[in-house]
Backbone as JSON Lines, residues from 0, in Angstrom:
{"i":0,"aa":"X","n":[139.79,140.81,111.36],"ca":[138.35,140.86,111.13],"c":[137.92,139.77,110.14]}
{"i":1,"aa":"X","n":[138.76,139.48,108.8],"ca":[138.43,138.43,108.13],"c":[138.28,137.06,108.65]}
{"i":2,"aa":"X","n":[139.81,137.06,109.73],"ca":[139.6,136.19,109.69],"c":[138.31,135.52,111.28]}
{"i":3,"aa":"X","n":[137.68,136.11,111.79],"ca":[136.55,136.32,113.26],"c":[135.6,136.06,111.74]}
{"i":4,"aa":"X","n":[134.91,136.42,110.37],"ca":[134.28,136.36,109.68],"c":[134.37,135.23,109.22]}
{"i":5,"aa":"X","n":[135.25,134.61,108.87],"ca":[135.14,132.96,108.46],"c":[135.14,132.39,109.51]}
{"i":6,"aa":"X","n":[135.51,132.51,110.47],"ca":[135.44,131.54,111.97],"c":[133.57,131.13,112.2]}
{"i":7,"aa":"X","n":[133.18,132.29,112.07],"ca":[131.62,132.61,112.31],"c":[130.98,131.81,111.2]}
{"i":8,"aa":"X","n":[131.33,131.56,109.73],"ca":[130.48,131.2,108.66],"c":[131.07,130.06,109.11]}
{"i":9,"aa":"X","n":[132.18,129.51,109.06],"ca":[132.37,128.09,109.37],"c":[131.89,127.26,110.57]}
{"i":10,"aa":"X","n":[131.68,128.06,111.89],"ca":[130.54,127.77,112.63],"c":[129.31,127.68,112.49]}
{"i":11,"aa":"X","n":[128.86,128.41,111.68],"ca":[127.35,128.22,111.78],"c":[127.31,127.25,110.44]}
{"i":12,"aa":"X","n":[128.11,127.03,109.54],"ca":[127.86,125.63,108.51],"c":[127.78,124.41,109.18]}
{"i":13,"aa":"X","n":[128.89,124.13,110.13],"ca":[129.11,123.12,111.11],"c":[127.92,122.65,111.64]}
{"i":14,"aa":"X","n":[127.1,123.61,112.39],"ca":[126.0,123.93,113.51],"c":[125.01,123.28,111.98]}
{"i":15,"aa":"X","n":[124.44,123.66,111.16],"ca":[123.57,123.63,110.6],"c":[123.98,122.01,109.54]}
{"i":16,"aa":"X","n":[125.14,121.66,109.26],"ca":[125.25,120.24,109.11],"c":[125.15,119.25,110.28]}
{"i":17,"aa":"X","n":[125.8,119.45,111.15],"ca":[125.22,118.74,112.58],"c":[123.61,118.4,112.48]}
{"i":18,"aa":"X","n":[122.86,119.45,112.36],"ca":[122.1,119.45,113.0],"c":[121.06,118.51,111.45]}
{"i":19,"aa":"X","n":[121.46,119.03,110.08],"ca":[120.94,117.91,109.2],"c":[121.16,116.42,109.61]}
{"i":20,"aa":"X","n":[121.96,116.38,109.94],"ca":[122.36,114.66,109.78],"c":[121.45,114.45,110.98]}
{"i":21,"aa":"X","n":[120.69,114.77,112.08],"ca":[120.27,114.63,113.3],"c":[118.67,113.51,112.41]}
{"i":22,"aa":"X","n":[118.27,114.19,111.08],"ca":[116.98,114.13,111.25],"c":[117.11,112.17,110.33]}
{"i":23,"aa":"X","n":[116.2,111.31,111.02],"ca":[116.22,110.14,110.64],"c":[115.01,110.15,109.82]}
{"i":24,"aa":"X","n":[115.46,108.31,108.62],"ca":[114.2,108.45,108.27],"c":[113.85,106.93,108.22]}
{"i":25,"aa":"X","n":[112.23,106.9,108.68],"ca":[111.74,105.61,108.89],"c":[110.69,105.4,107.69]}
{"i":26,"aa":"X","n":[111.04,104.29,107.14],"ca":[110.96,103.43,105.61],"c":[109.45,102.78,106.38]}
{"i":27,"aa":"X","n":[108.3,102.75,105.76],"ca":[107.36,102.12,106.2],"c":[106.66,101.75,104.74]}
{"i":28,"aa":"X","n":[106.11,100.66,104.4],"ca":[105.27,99.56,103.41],"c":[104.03,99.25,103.63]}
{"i":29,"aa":"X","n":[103.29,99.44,102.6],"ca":[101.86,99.57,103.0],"c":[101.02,98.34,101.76]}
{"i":30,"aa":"X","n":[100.83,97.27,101.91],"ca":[99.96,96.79,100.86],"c":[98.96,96.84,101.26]}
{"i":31,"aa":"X","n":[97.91,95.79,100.45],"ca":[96.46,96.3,100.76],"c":[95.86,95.77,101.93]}
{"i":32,"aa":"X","n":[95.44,96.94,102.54],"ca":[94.84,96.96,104.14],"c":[95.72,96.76,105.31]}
{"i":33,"aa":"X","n":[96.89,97.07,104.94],"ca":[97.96,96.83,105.92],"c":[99.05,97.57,106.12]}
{"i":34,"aa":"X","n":[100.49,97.86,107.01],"ca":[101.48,98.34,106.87],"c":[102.25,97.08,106.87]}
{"i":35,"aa":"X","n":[103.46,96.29,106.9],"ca":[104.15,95.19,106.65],"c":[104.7,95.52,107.94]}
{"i":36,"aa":"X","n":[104.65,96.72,108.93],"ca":[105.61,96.56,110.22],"c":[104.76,96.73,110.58]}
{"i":37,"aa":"X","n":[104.0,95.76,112.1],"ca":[103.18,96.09,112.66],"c":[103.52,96.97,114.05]}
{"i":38,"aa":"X","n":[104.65,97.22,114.56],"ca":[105.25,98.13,115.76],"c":[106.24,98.58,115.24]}
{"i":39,"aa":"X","n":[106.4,99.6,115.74],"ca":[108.18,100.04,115.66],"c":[108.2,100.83,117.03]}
{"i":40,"aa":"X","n":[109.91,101.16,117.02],"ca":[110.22,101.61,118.97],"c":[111.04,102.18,117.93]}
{"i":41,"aa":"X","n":[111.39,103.75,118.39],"ca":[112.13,104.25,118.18],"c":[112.86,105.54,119.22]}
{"i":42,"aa":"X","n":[113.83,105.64,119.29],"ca":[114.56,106.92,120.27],"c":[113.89,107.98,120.15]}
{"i":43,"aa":"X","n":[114.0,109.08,121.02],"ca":[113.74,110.84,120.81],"c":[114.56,110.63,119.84]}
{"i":44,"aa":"X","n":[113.77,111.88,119.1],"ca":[114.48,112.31,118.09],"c":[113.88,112.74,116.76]}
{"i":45,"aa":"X","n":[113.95,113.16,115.7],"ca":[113.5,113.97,114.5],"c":[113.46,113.31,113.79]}
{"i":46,"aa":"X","n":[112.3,112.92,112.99],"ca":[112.3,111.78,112.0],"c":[111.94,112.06,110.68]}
{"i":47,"aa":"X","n":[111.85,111.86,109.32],"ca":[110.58,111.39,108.55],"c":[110.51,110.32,107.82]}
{"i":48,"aa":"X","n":[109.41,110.35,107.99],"ca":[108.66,108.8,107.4],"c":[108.27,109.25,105.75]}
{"i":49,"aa":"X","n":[108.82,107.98,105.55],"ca":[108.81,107.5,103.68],"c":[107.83,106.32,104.14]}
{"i":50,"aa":"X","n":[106.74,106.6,103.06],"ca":[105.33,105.87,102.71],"c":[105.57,105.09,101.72]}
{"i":51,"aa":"X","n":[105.64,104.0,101.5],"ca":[106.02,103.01,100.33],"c":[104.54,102.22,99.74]}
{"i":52,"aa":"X","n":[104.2,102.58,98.45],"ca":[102.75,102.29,98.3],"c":[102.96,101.0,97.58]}
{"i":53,"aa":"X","n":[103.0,99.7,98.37],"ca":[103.57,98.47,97.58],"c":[102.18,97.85,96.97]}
{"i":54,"aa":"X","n":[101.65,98.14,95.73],"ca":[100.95,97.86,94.93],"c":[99.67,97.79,95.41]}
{"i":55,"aa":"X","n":[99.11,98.36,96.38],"ca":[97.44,98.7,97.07],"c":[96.78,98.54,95.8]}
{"i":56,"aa":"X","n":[96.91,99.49,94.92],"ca":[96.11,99.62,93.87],"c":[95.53,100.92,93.34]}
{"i":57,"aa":"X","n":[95.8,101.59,94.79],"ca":[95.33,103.29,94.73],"c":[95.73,104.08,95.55]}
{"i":58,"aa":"X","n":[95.52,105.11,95.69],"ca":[96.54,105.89,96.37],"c":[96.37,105.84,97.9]}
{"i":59,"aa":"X","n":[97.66,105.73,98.85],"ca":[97.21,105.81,100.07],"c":[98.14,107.21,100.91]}
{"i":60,"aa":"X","n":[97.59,107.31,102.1],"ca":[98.22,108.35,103.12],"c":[98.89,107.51,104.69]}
{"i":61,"aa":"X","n":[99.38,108.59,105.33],"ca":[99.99,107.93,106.51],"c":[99.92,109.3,107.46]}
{"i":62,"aa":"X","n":[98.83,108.61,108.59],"ca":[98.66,109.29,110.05],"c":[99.2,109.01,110.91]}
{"i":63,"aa":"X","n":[99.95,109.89,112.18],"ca":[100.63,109.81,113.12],"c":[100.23,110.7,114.17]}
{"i":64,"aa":"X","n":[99.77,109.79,115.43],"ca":[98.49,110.56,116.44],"c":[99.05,109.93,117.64]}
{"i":65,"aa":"X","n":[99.29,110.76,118.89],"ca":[99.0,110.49,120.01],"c":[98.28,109.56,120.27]}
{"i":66,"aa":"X","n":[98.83,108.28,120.86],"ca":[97.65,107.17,121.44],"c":[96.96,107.51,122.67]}
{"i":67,"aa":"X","n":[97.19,108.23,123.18],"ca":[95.75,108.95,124.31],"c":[95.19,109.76,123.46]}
{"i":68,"aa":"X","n":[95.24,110.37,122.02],"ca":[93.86,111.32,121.38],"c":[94.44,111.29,119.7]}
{"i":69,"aa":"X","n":[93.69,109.85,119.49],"ca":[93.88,109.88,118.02],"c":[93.83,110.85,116.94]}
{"i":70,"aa":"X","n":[92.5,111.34,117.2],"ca":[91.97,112.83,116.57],"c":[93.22,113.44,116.52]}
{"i":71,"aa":"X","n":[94.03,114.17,117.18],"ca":[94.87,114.87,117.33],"c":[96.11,114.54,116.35]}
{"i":72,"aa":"X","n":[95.92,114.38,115.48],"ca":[97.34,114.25,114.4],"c":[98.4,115.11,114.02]}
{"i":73,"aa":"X","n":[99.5,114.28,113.95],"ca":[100.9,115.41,113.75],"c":[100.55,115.31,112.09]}
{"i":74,"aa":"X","n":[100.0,116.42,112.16],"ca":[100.23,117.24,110.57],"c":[101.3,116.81,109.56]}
{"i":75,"aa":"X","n":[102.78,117.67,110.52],"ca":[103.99,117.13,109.74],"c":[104.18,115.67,109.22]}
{"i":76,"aa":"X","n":[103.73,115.02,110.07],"ca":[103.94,113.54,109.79],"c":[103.13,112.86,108.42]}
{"i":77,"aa":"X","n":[101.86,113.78,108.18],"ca":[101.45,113.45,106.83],"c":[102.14,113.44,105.73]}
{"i":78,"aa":"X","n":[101.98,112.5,104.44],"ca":[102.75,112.89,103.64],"c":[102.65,114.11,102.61]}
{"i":79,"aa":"X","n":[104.07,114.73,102.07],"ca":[103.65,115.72,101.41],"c":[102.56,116.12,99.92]}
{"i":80,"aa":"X","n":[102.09,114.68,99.55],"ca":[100.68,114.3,98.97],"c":[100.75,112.93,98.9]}
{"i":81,"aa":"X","n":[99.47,112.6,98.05],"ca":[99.25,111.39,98.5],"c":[99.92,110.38,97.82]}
{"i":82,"aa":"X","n":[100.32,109.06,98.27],"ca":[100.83,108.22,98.04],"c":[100.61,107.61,96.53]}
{"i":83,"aa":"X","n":[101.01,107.76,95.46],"ca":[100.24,106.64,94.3],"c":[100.93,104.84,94.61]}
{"i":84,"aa":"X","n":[99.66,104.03,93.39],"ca":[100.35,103.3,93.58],"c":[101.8,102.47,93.11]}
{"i":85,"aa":"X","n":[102.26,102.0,93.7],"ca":[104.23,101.82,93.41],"c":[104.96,102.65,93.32]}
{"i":86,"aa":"X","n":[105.0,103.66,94.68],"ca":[105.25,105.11,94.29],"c":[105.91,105.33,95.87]}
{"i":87,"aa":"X","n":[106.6,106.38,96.14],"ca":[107.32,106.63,97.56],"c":[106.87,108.06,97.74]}
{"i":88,"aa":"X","n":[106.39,108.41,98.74],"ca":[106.15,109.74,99.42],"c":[106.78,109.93,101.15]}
{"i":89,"aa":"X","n":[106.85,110.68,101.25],"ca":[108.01,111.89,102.6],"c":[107.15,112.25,103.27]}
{"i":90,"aa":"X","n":[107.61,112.34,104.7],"ca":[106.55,113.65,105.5],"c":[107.62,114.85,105.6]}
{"i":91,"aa":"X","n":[107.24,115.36,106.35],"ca":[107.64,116.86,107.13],"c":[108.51,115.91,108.02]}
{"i":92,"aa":"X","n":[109.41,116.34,108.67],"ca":[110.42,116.59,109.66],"c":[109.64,116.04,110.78]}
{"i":93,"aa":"X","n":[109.31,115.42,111.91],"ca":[108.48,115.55,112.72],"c":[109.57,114.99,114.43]}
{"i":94,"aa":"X","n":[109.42,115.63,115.17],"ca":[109.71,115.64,116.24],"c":[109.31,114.96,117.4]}
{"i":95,"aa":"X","n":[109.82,113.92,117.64],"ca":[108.85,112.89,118.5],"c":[109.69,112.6,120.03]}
{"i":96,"aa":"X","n":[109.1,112.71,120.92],"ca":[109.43,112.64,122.43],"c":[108.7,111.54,122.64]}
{"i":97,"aa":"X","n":[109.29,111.21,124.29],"ca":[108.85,109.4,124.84],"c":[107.56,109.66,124.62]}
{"i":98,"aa":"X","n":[106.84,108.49,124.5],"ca":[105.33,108.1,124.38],"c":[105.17,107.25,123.86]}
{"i":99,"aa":"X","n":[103.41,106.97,123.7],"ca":[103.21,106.11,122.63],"c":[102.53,106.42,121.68]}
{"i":100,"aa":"X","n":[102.28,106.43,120.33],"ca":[101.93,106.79,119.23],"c":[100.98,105.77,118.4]}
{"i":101,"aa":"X","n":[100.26,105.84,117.31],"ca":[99.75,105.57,116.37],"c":[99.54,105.56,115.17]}
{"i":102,"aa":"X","n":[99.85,104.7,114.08],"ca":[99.94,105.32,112.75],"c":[99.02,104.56,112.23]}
{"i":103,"aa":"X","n":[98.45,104.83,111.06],"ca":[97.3,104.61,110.15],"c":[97.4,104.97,108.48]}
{"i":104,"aa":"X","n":[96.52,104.53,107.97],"ca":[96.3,104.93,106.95],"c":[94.41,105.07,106.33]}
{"i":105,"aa":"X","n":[93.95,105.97,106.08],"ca":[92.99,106.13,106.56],"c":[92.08,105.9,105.2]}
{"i":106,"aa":"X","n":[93.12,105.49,104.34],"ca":[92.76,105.66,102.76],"c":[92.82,104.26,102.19]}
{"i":107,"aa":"X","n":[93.76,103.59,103.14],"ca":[93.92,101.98,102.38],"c":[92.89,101.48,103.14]}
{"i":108,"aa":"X","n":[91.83,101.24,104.05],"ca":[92.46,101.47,105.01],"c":[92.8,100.23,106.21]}
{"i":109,"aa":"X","n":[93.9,100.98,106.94],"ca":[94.66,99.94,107.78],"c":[94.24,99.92,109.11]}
{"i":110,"aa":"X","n":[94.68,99.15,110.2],"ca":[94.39,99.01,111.33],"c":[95.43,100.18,112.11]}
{"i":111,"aa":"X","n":[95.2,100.25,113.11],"ca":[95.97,101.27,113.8],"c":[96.99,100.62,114.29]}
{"i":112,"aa":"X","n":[98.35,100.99,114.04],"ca":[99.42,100.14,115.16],"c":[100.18,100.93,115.94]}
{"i":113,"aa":"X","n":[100.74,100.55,116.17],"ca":[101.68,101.64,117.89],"c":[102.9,101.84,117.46]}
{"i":114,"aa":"X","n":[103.46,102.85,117.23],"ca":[104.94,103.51,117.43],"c":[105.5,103.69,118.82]}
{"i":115,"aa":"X","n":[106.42,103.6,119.68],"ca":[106.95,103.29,120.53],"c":[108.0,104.09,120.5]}
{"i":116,"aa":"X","n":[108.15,105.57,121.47],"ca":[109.37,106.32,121.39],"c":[109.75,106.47,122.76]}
{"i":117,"aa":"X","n":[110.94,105.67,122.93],"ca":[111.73,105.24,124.37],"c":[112.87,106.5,124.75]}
């Protein structure tokens, strides 16, 4: 029985480190009125995005929207507050399938550019 009890905890540690290392993270730079990458392509897969506030001057954010319905923003993908300046902020975990996408910043603010998930 002990040992069916460690078999089980050592499975599900396995299962639940697997599944950490799954989530990527995409480094994005923002000076003033701009992001410094104007596209990115990236695989399926689980991401979050680090907001890099390279000296704007004030605080900025980062949107991530369906390019058929901008309005429609992945929440998660916001950061978990707002950006200061010379400062790094995280989103949520966010889950992205093929399409095409949009990110922004609605605070610096930037032009819209396209994310690309192949």
């Amino acid at each position: 029985m002990k040992k069916l009890v460690a078999i089980i905890v050592l499975a599900f540690g396995f299962t639940f480190n697997t599944n950490a290392q799954e989530v990527k993270t995409v480094s994005l730079e923002q000076t003033k009125g701009e992001f410094t990458q104007k596209q990115i392509t990236l695989a399926e897969g689980t991401y979050i995005f680090e907001i890099n506030n390279n000296n704007v001057g004030h605080n900025v954010g980062f949107v991530l929207a369906p390019k058929s319905d901008v309005k429609a923003h992945i929440k998660n993908a916001y950061v978990t507050e707002q950006v200061k300046n010379n400062t790094k902020q995280n989103s949520k975990s966010v889950t992205l399938k093929k399409g095409e996408y949009v990110y922004f910043c609605p605070l610096n603010p930037t032009p819209q550019y396209t994310l690309i998930v192949k």
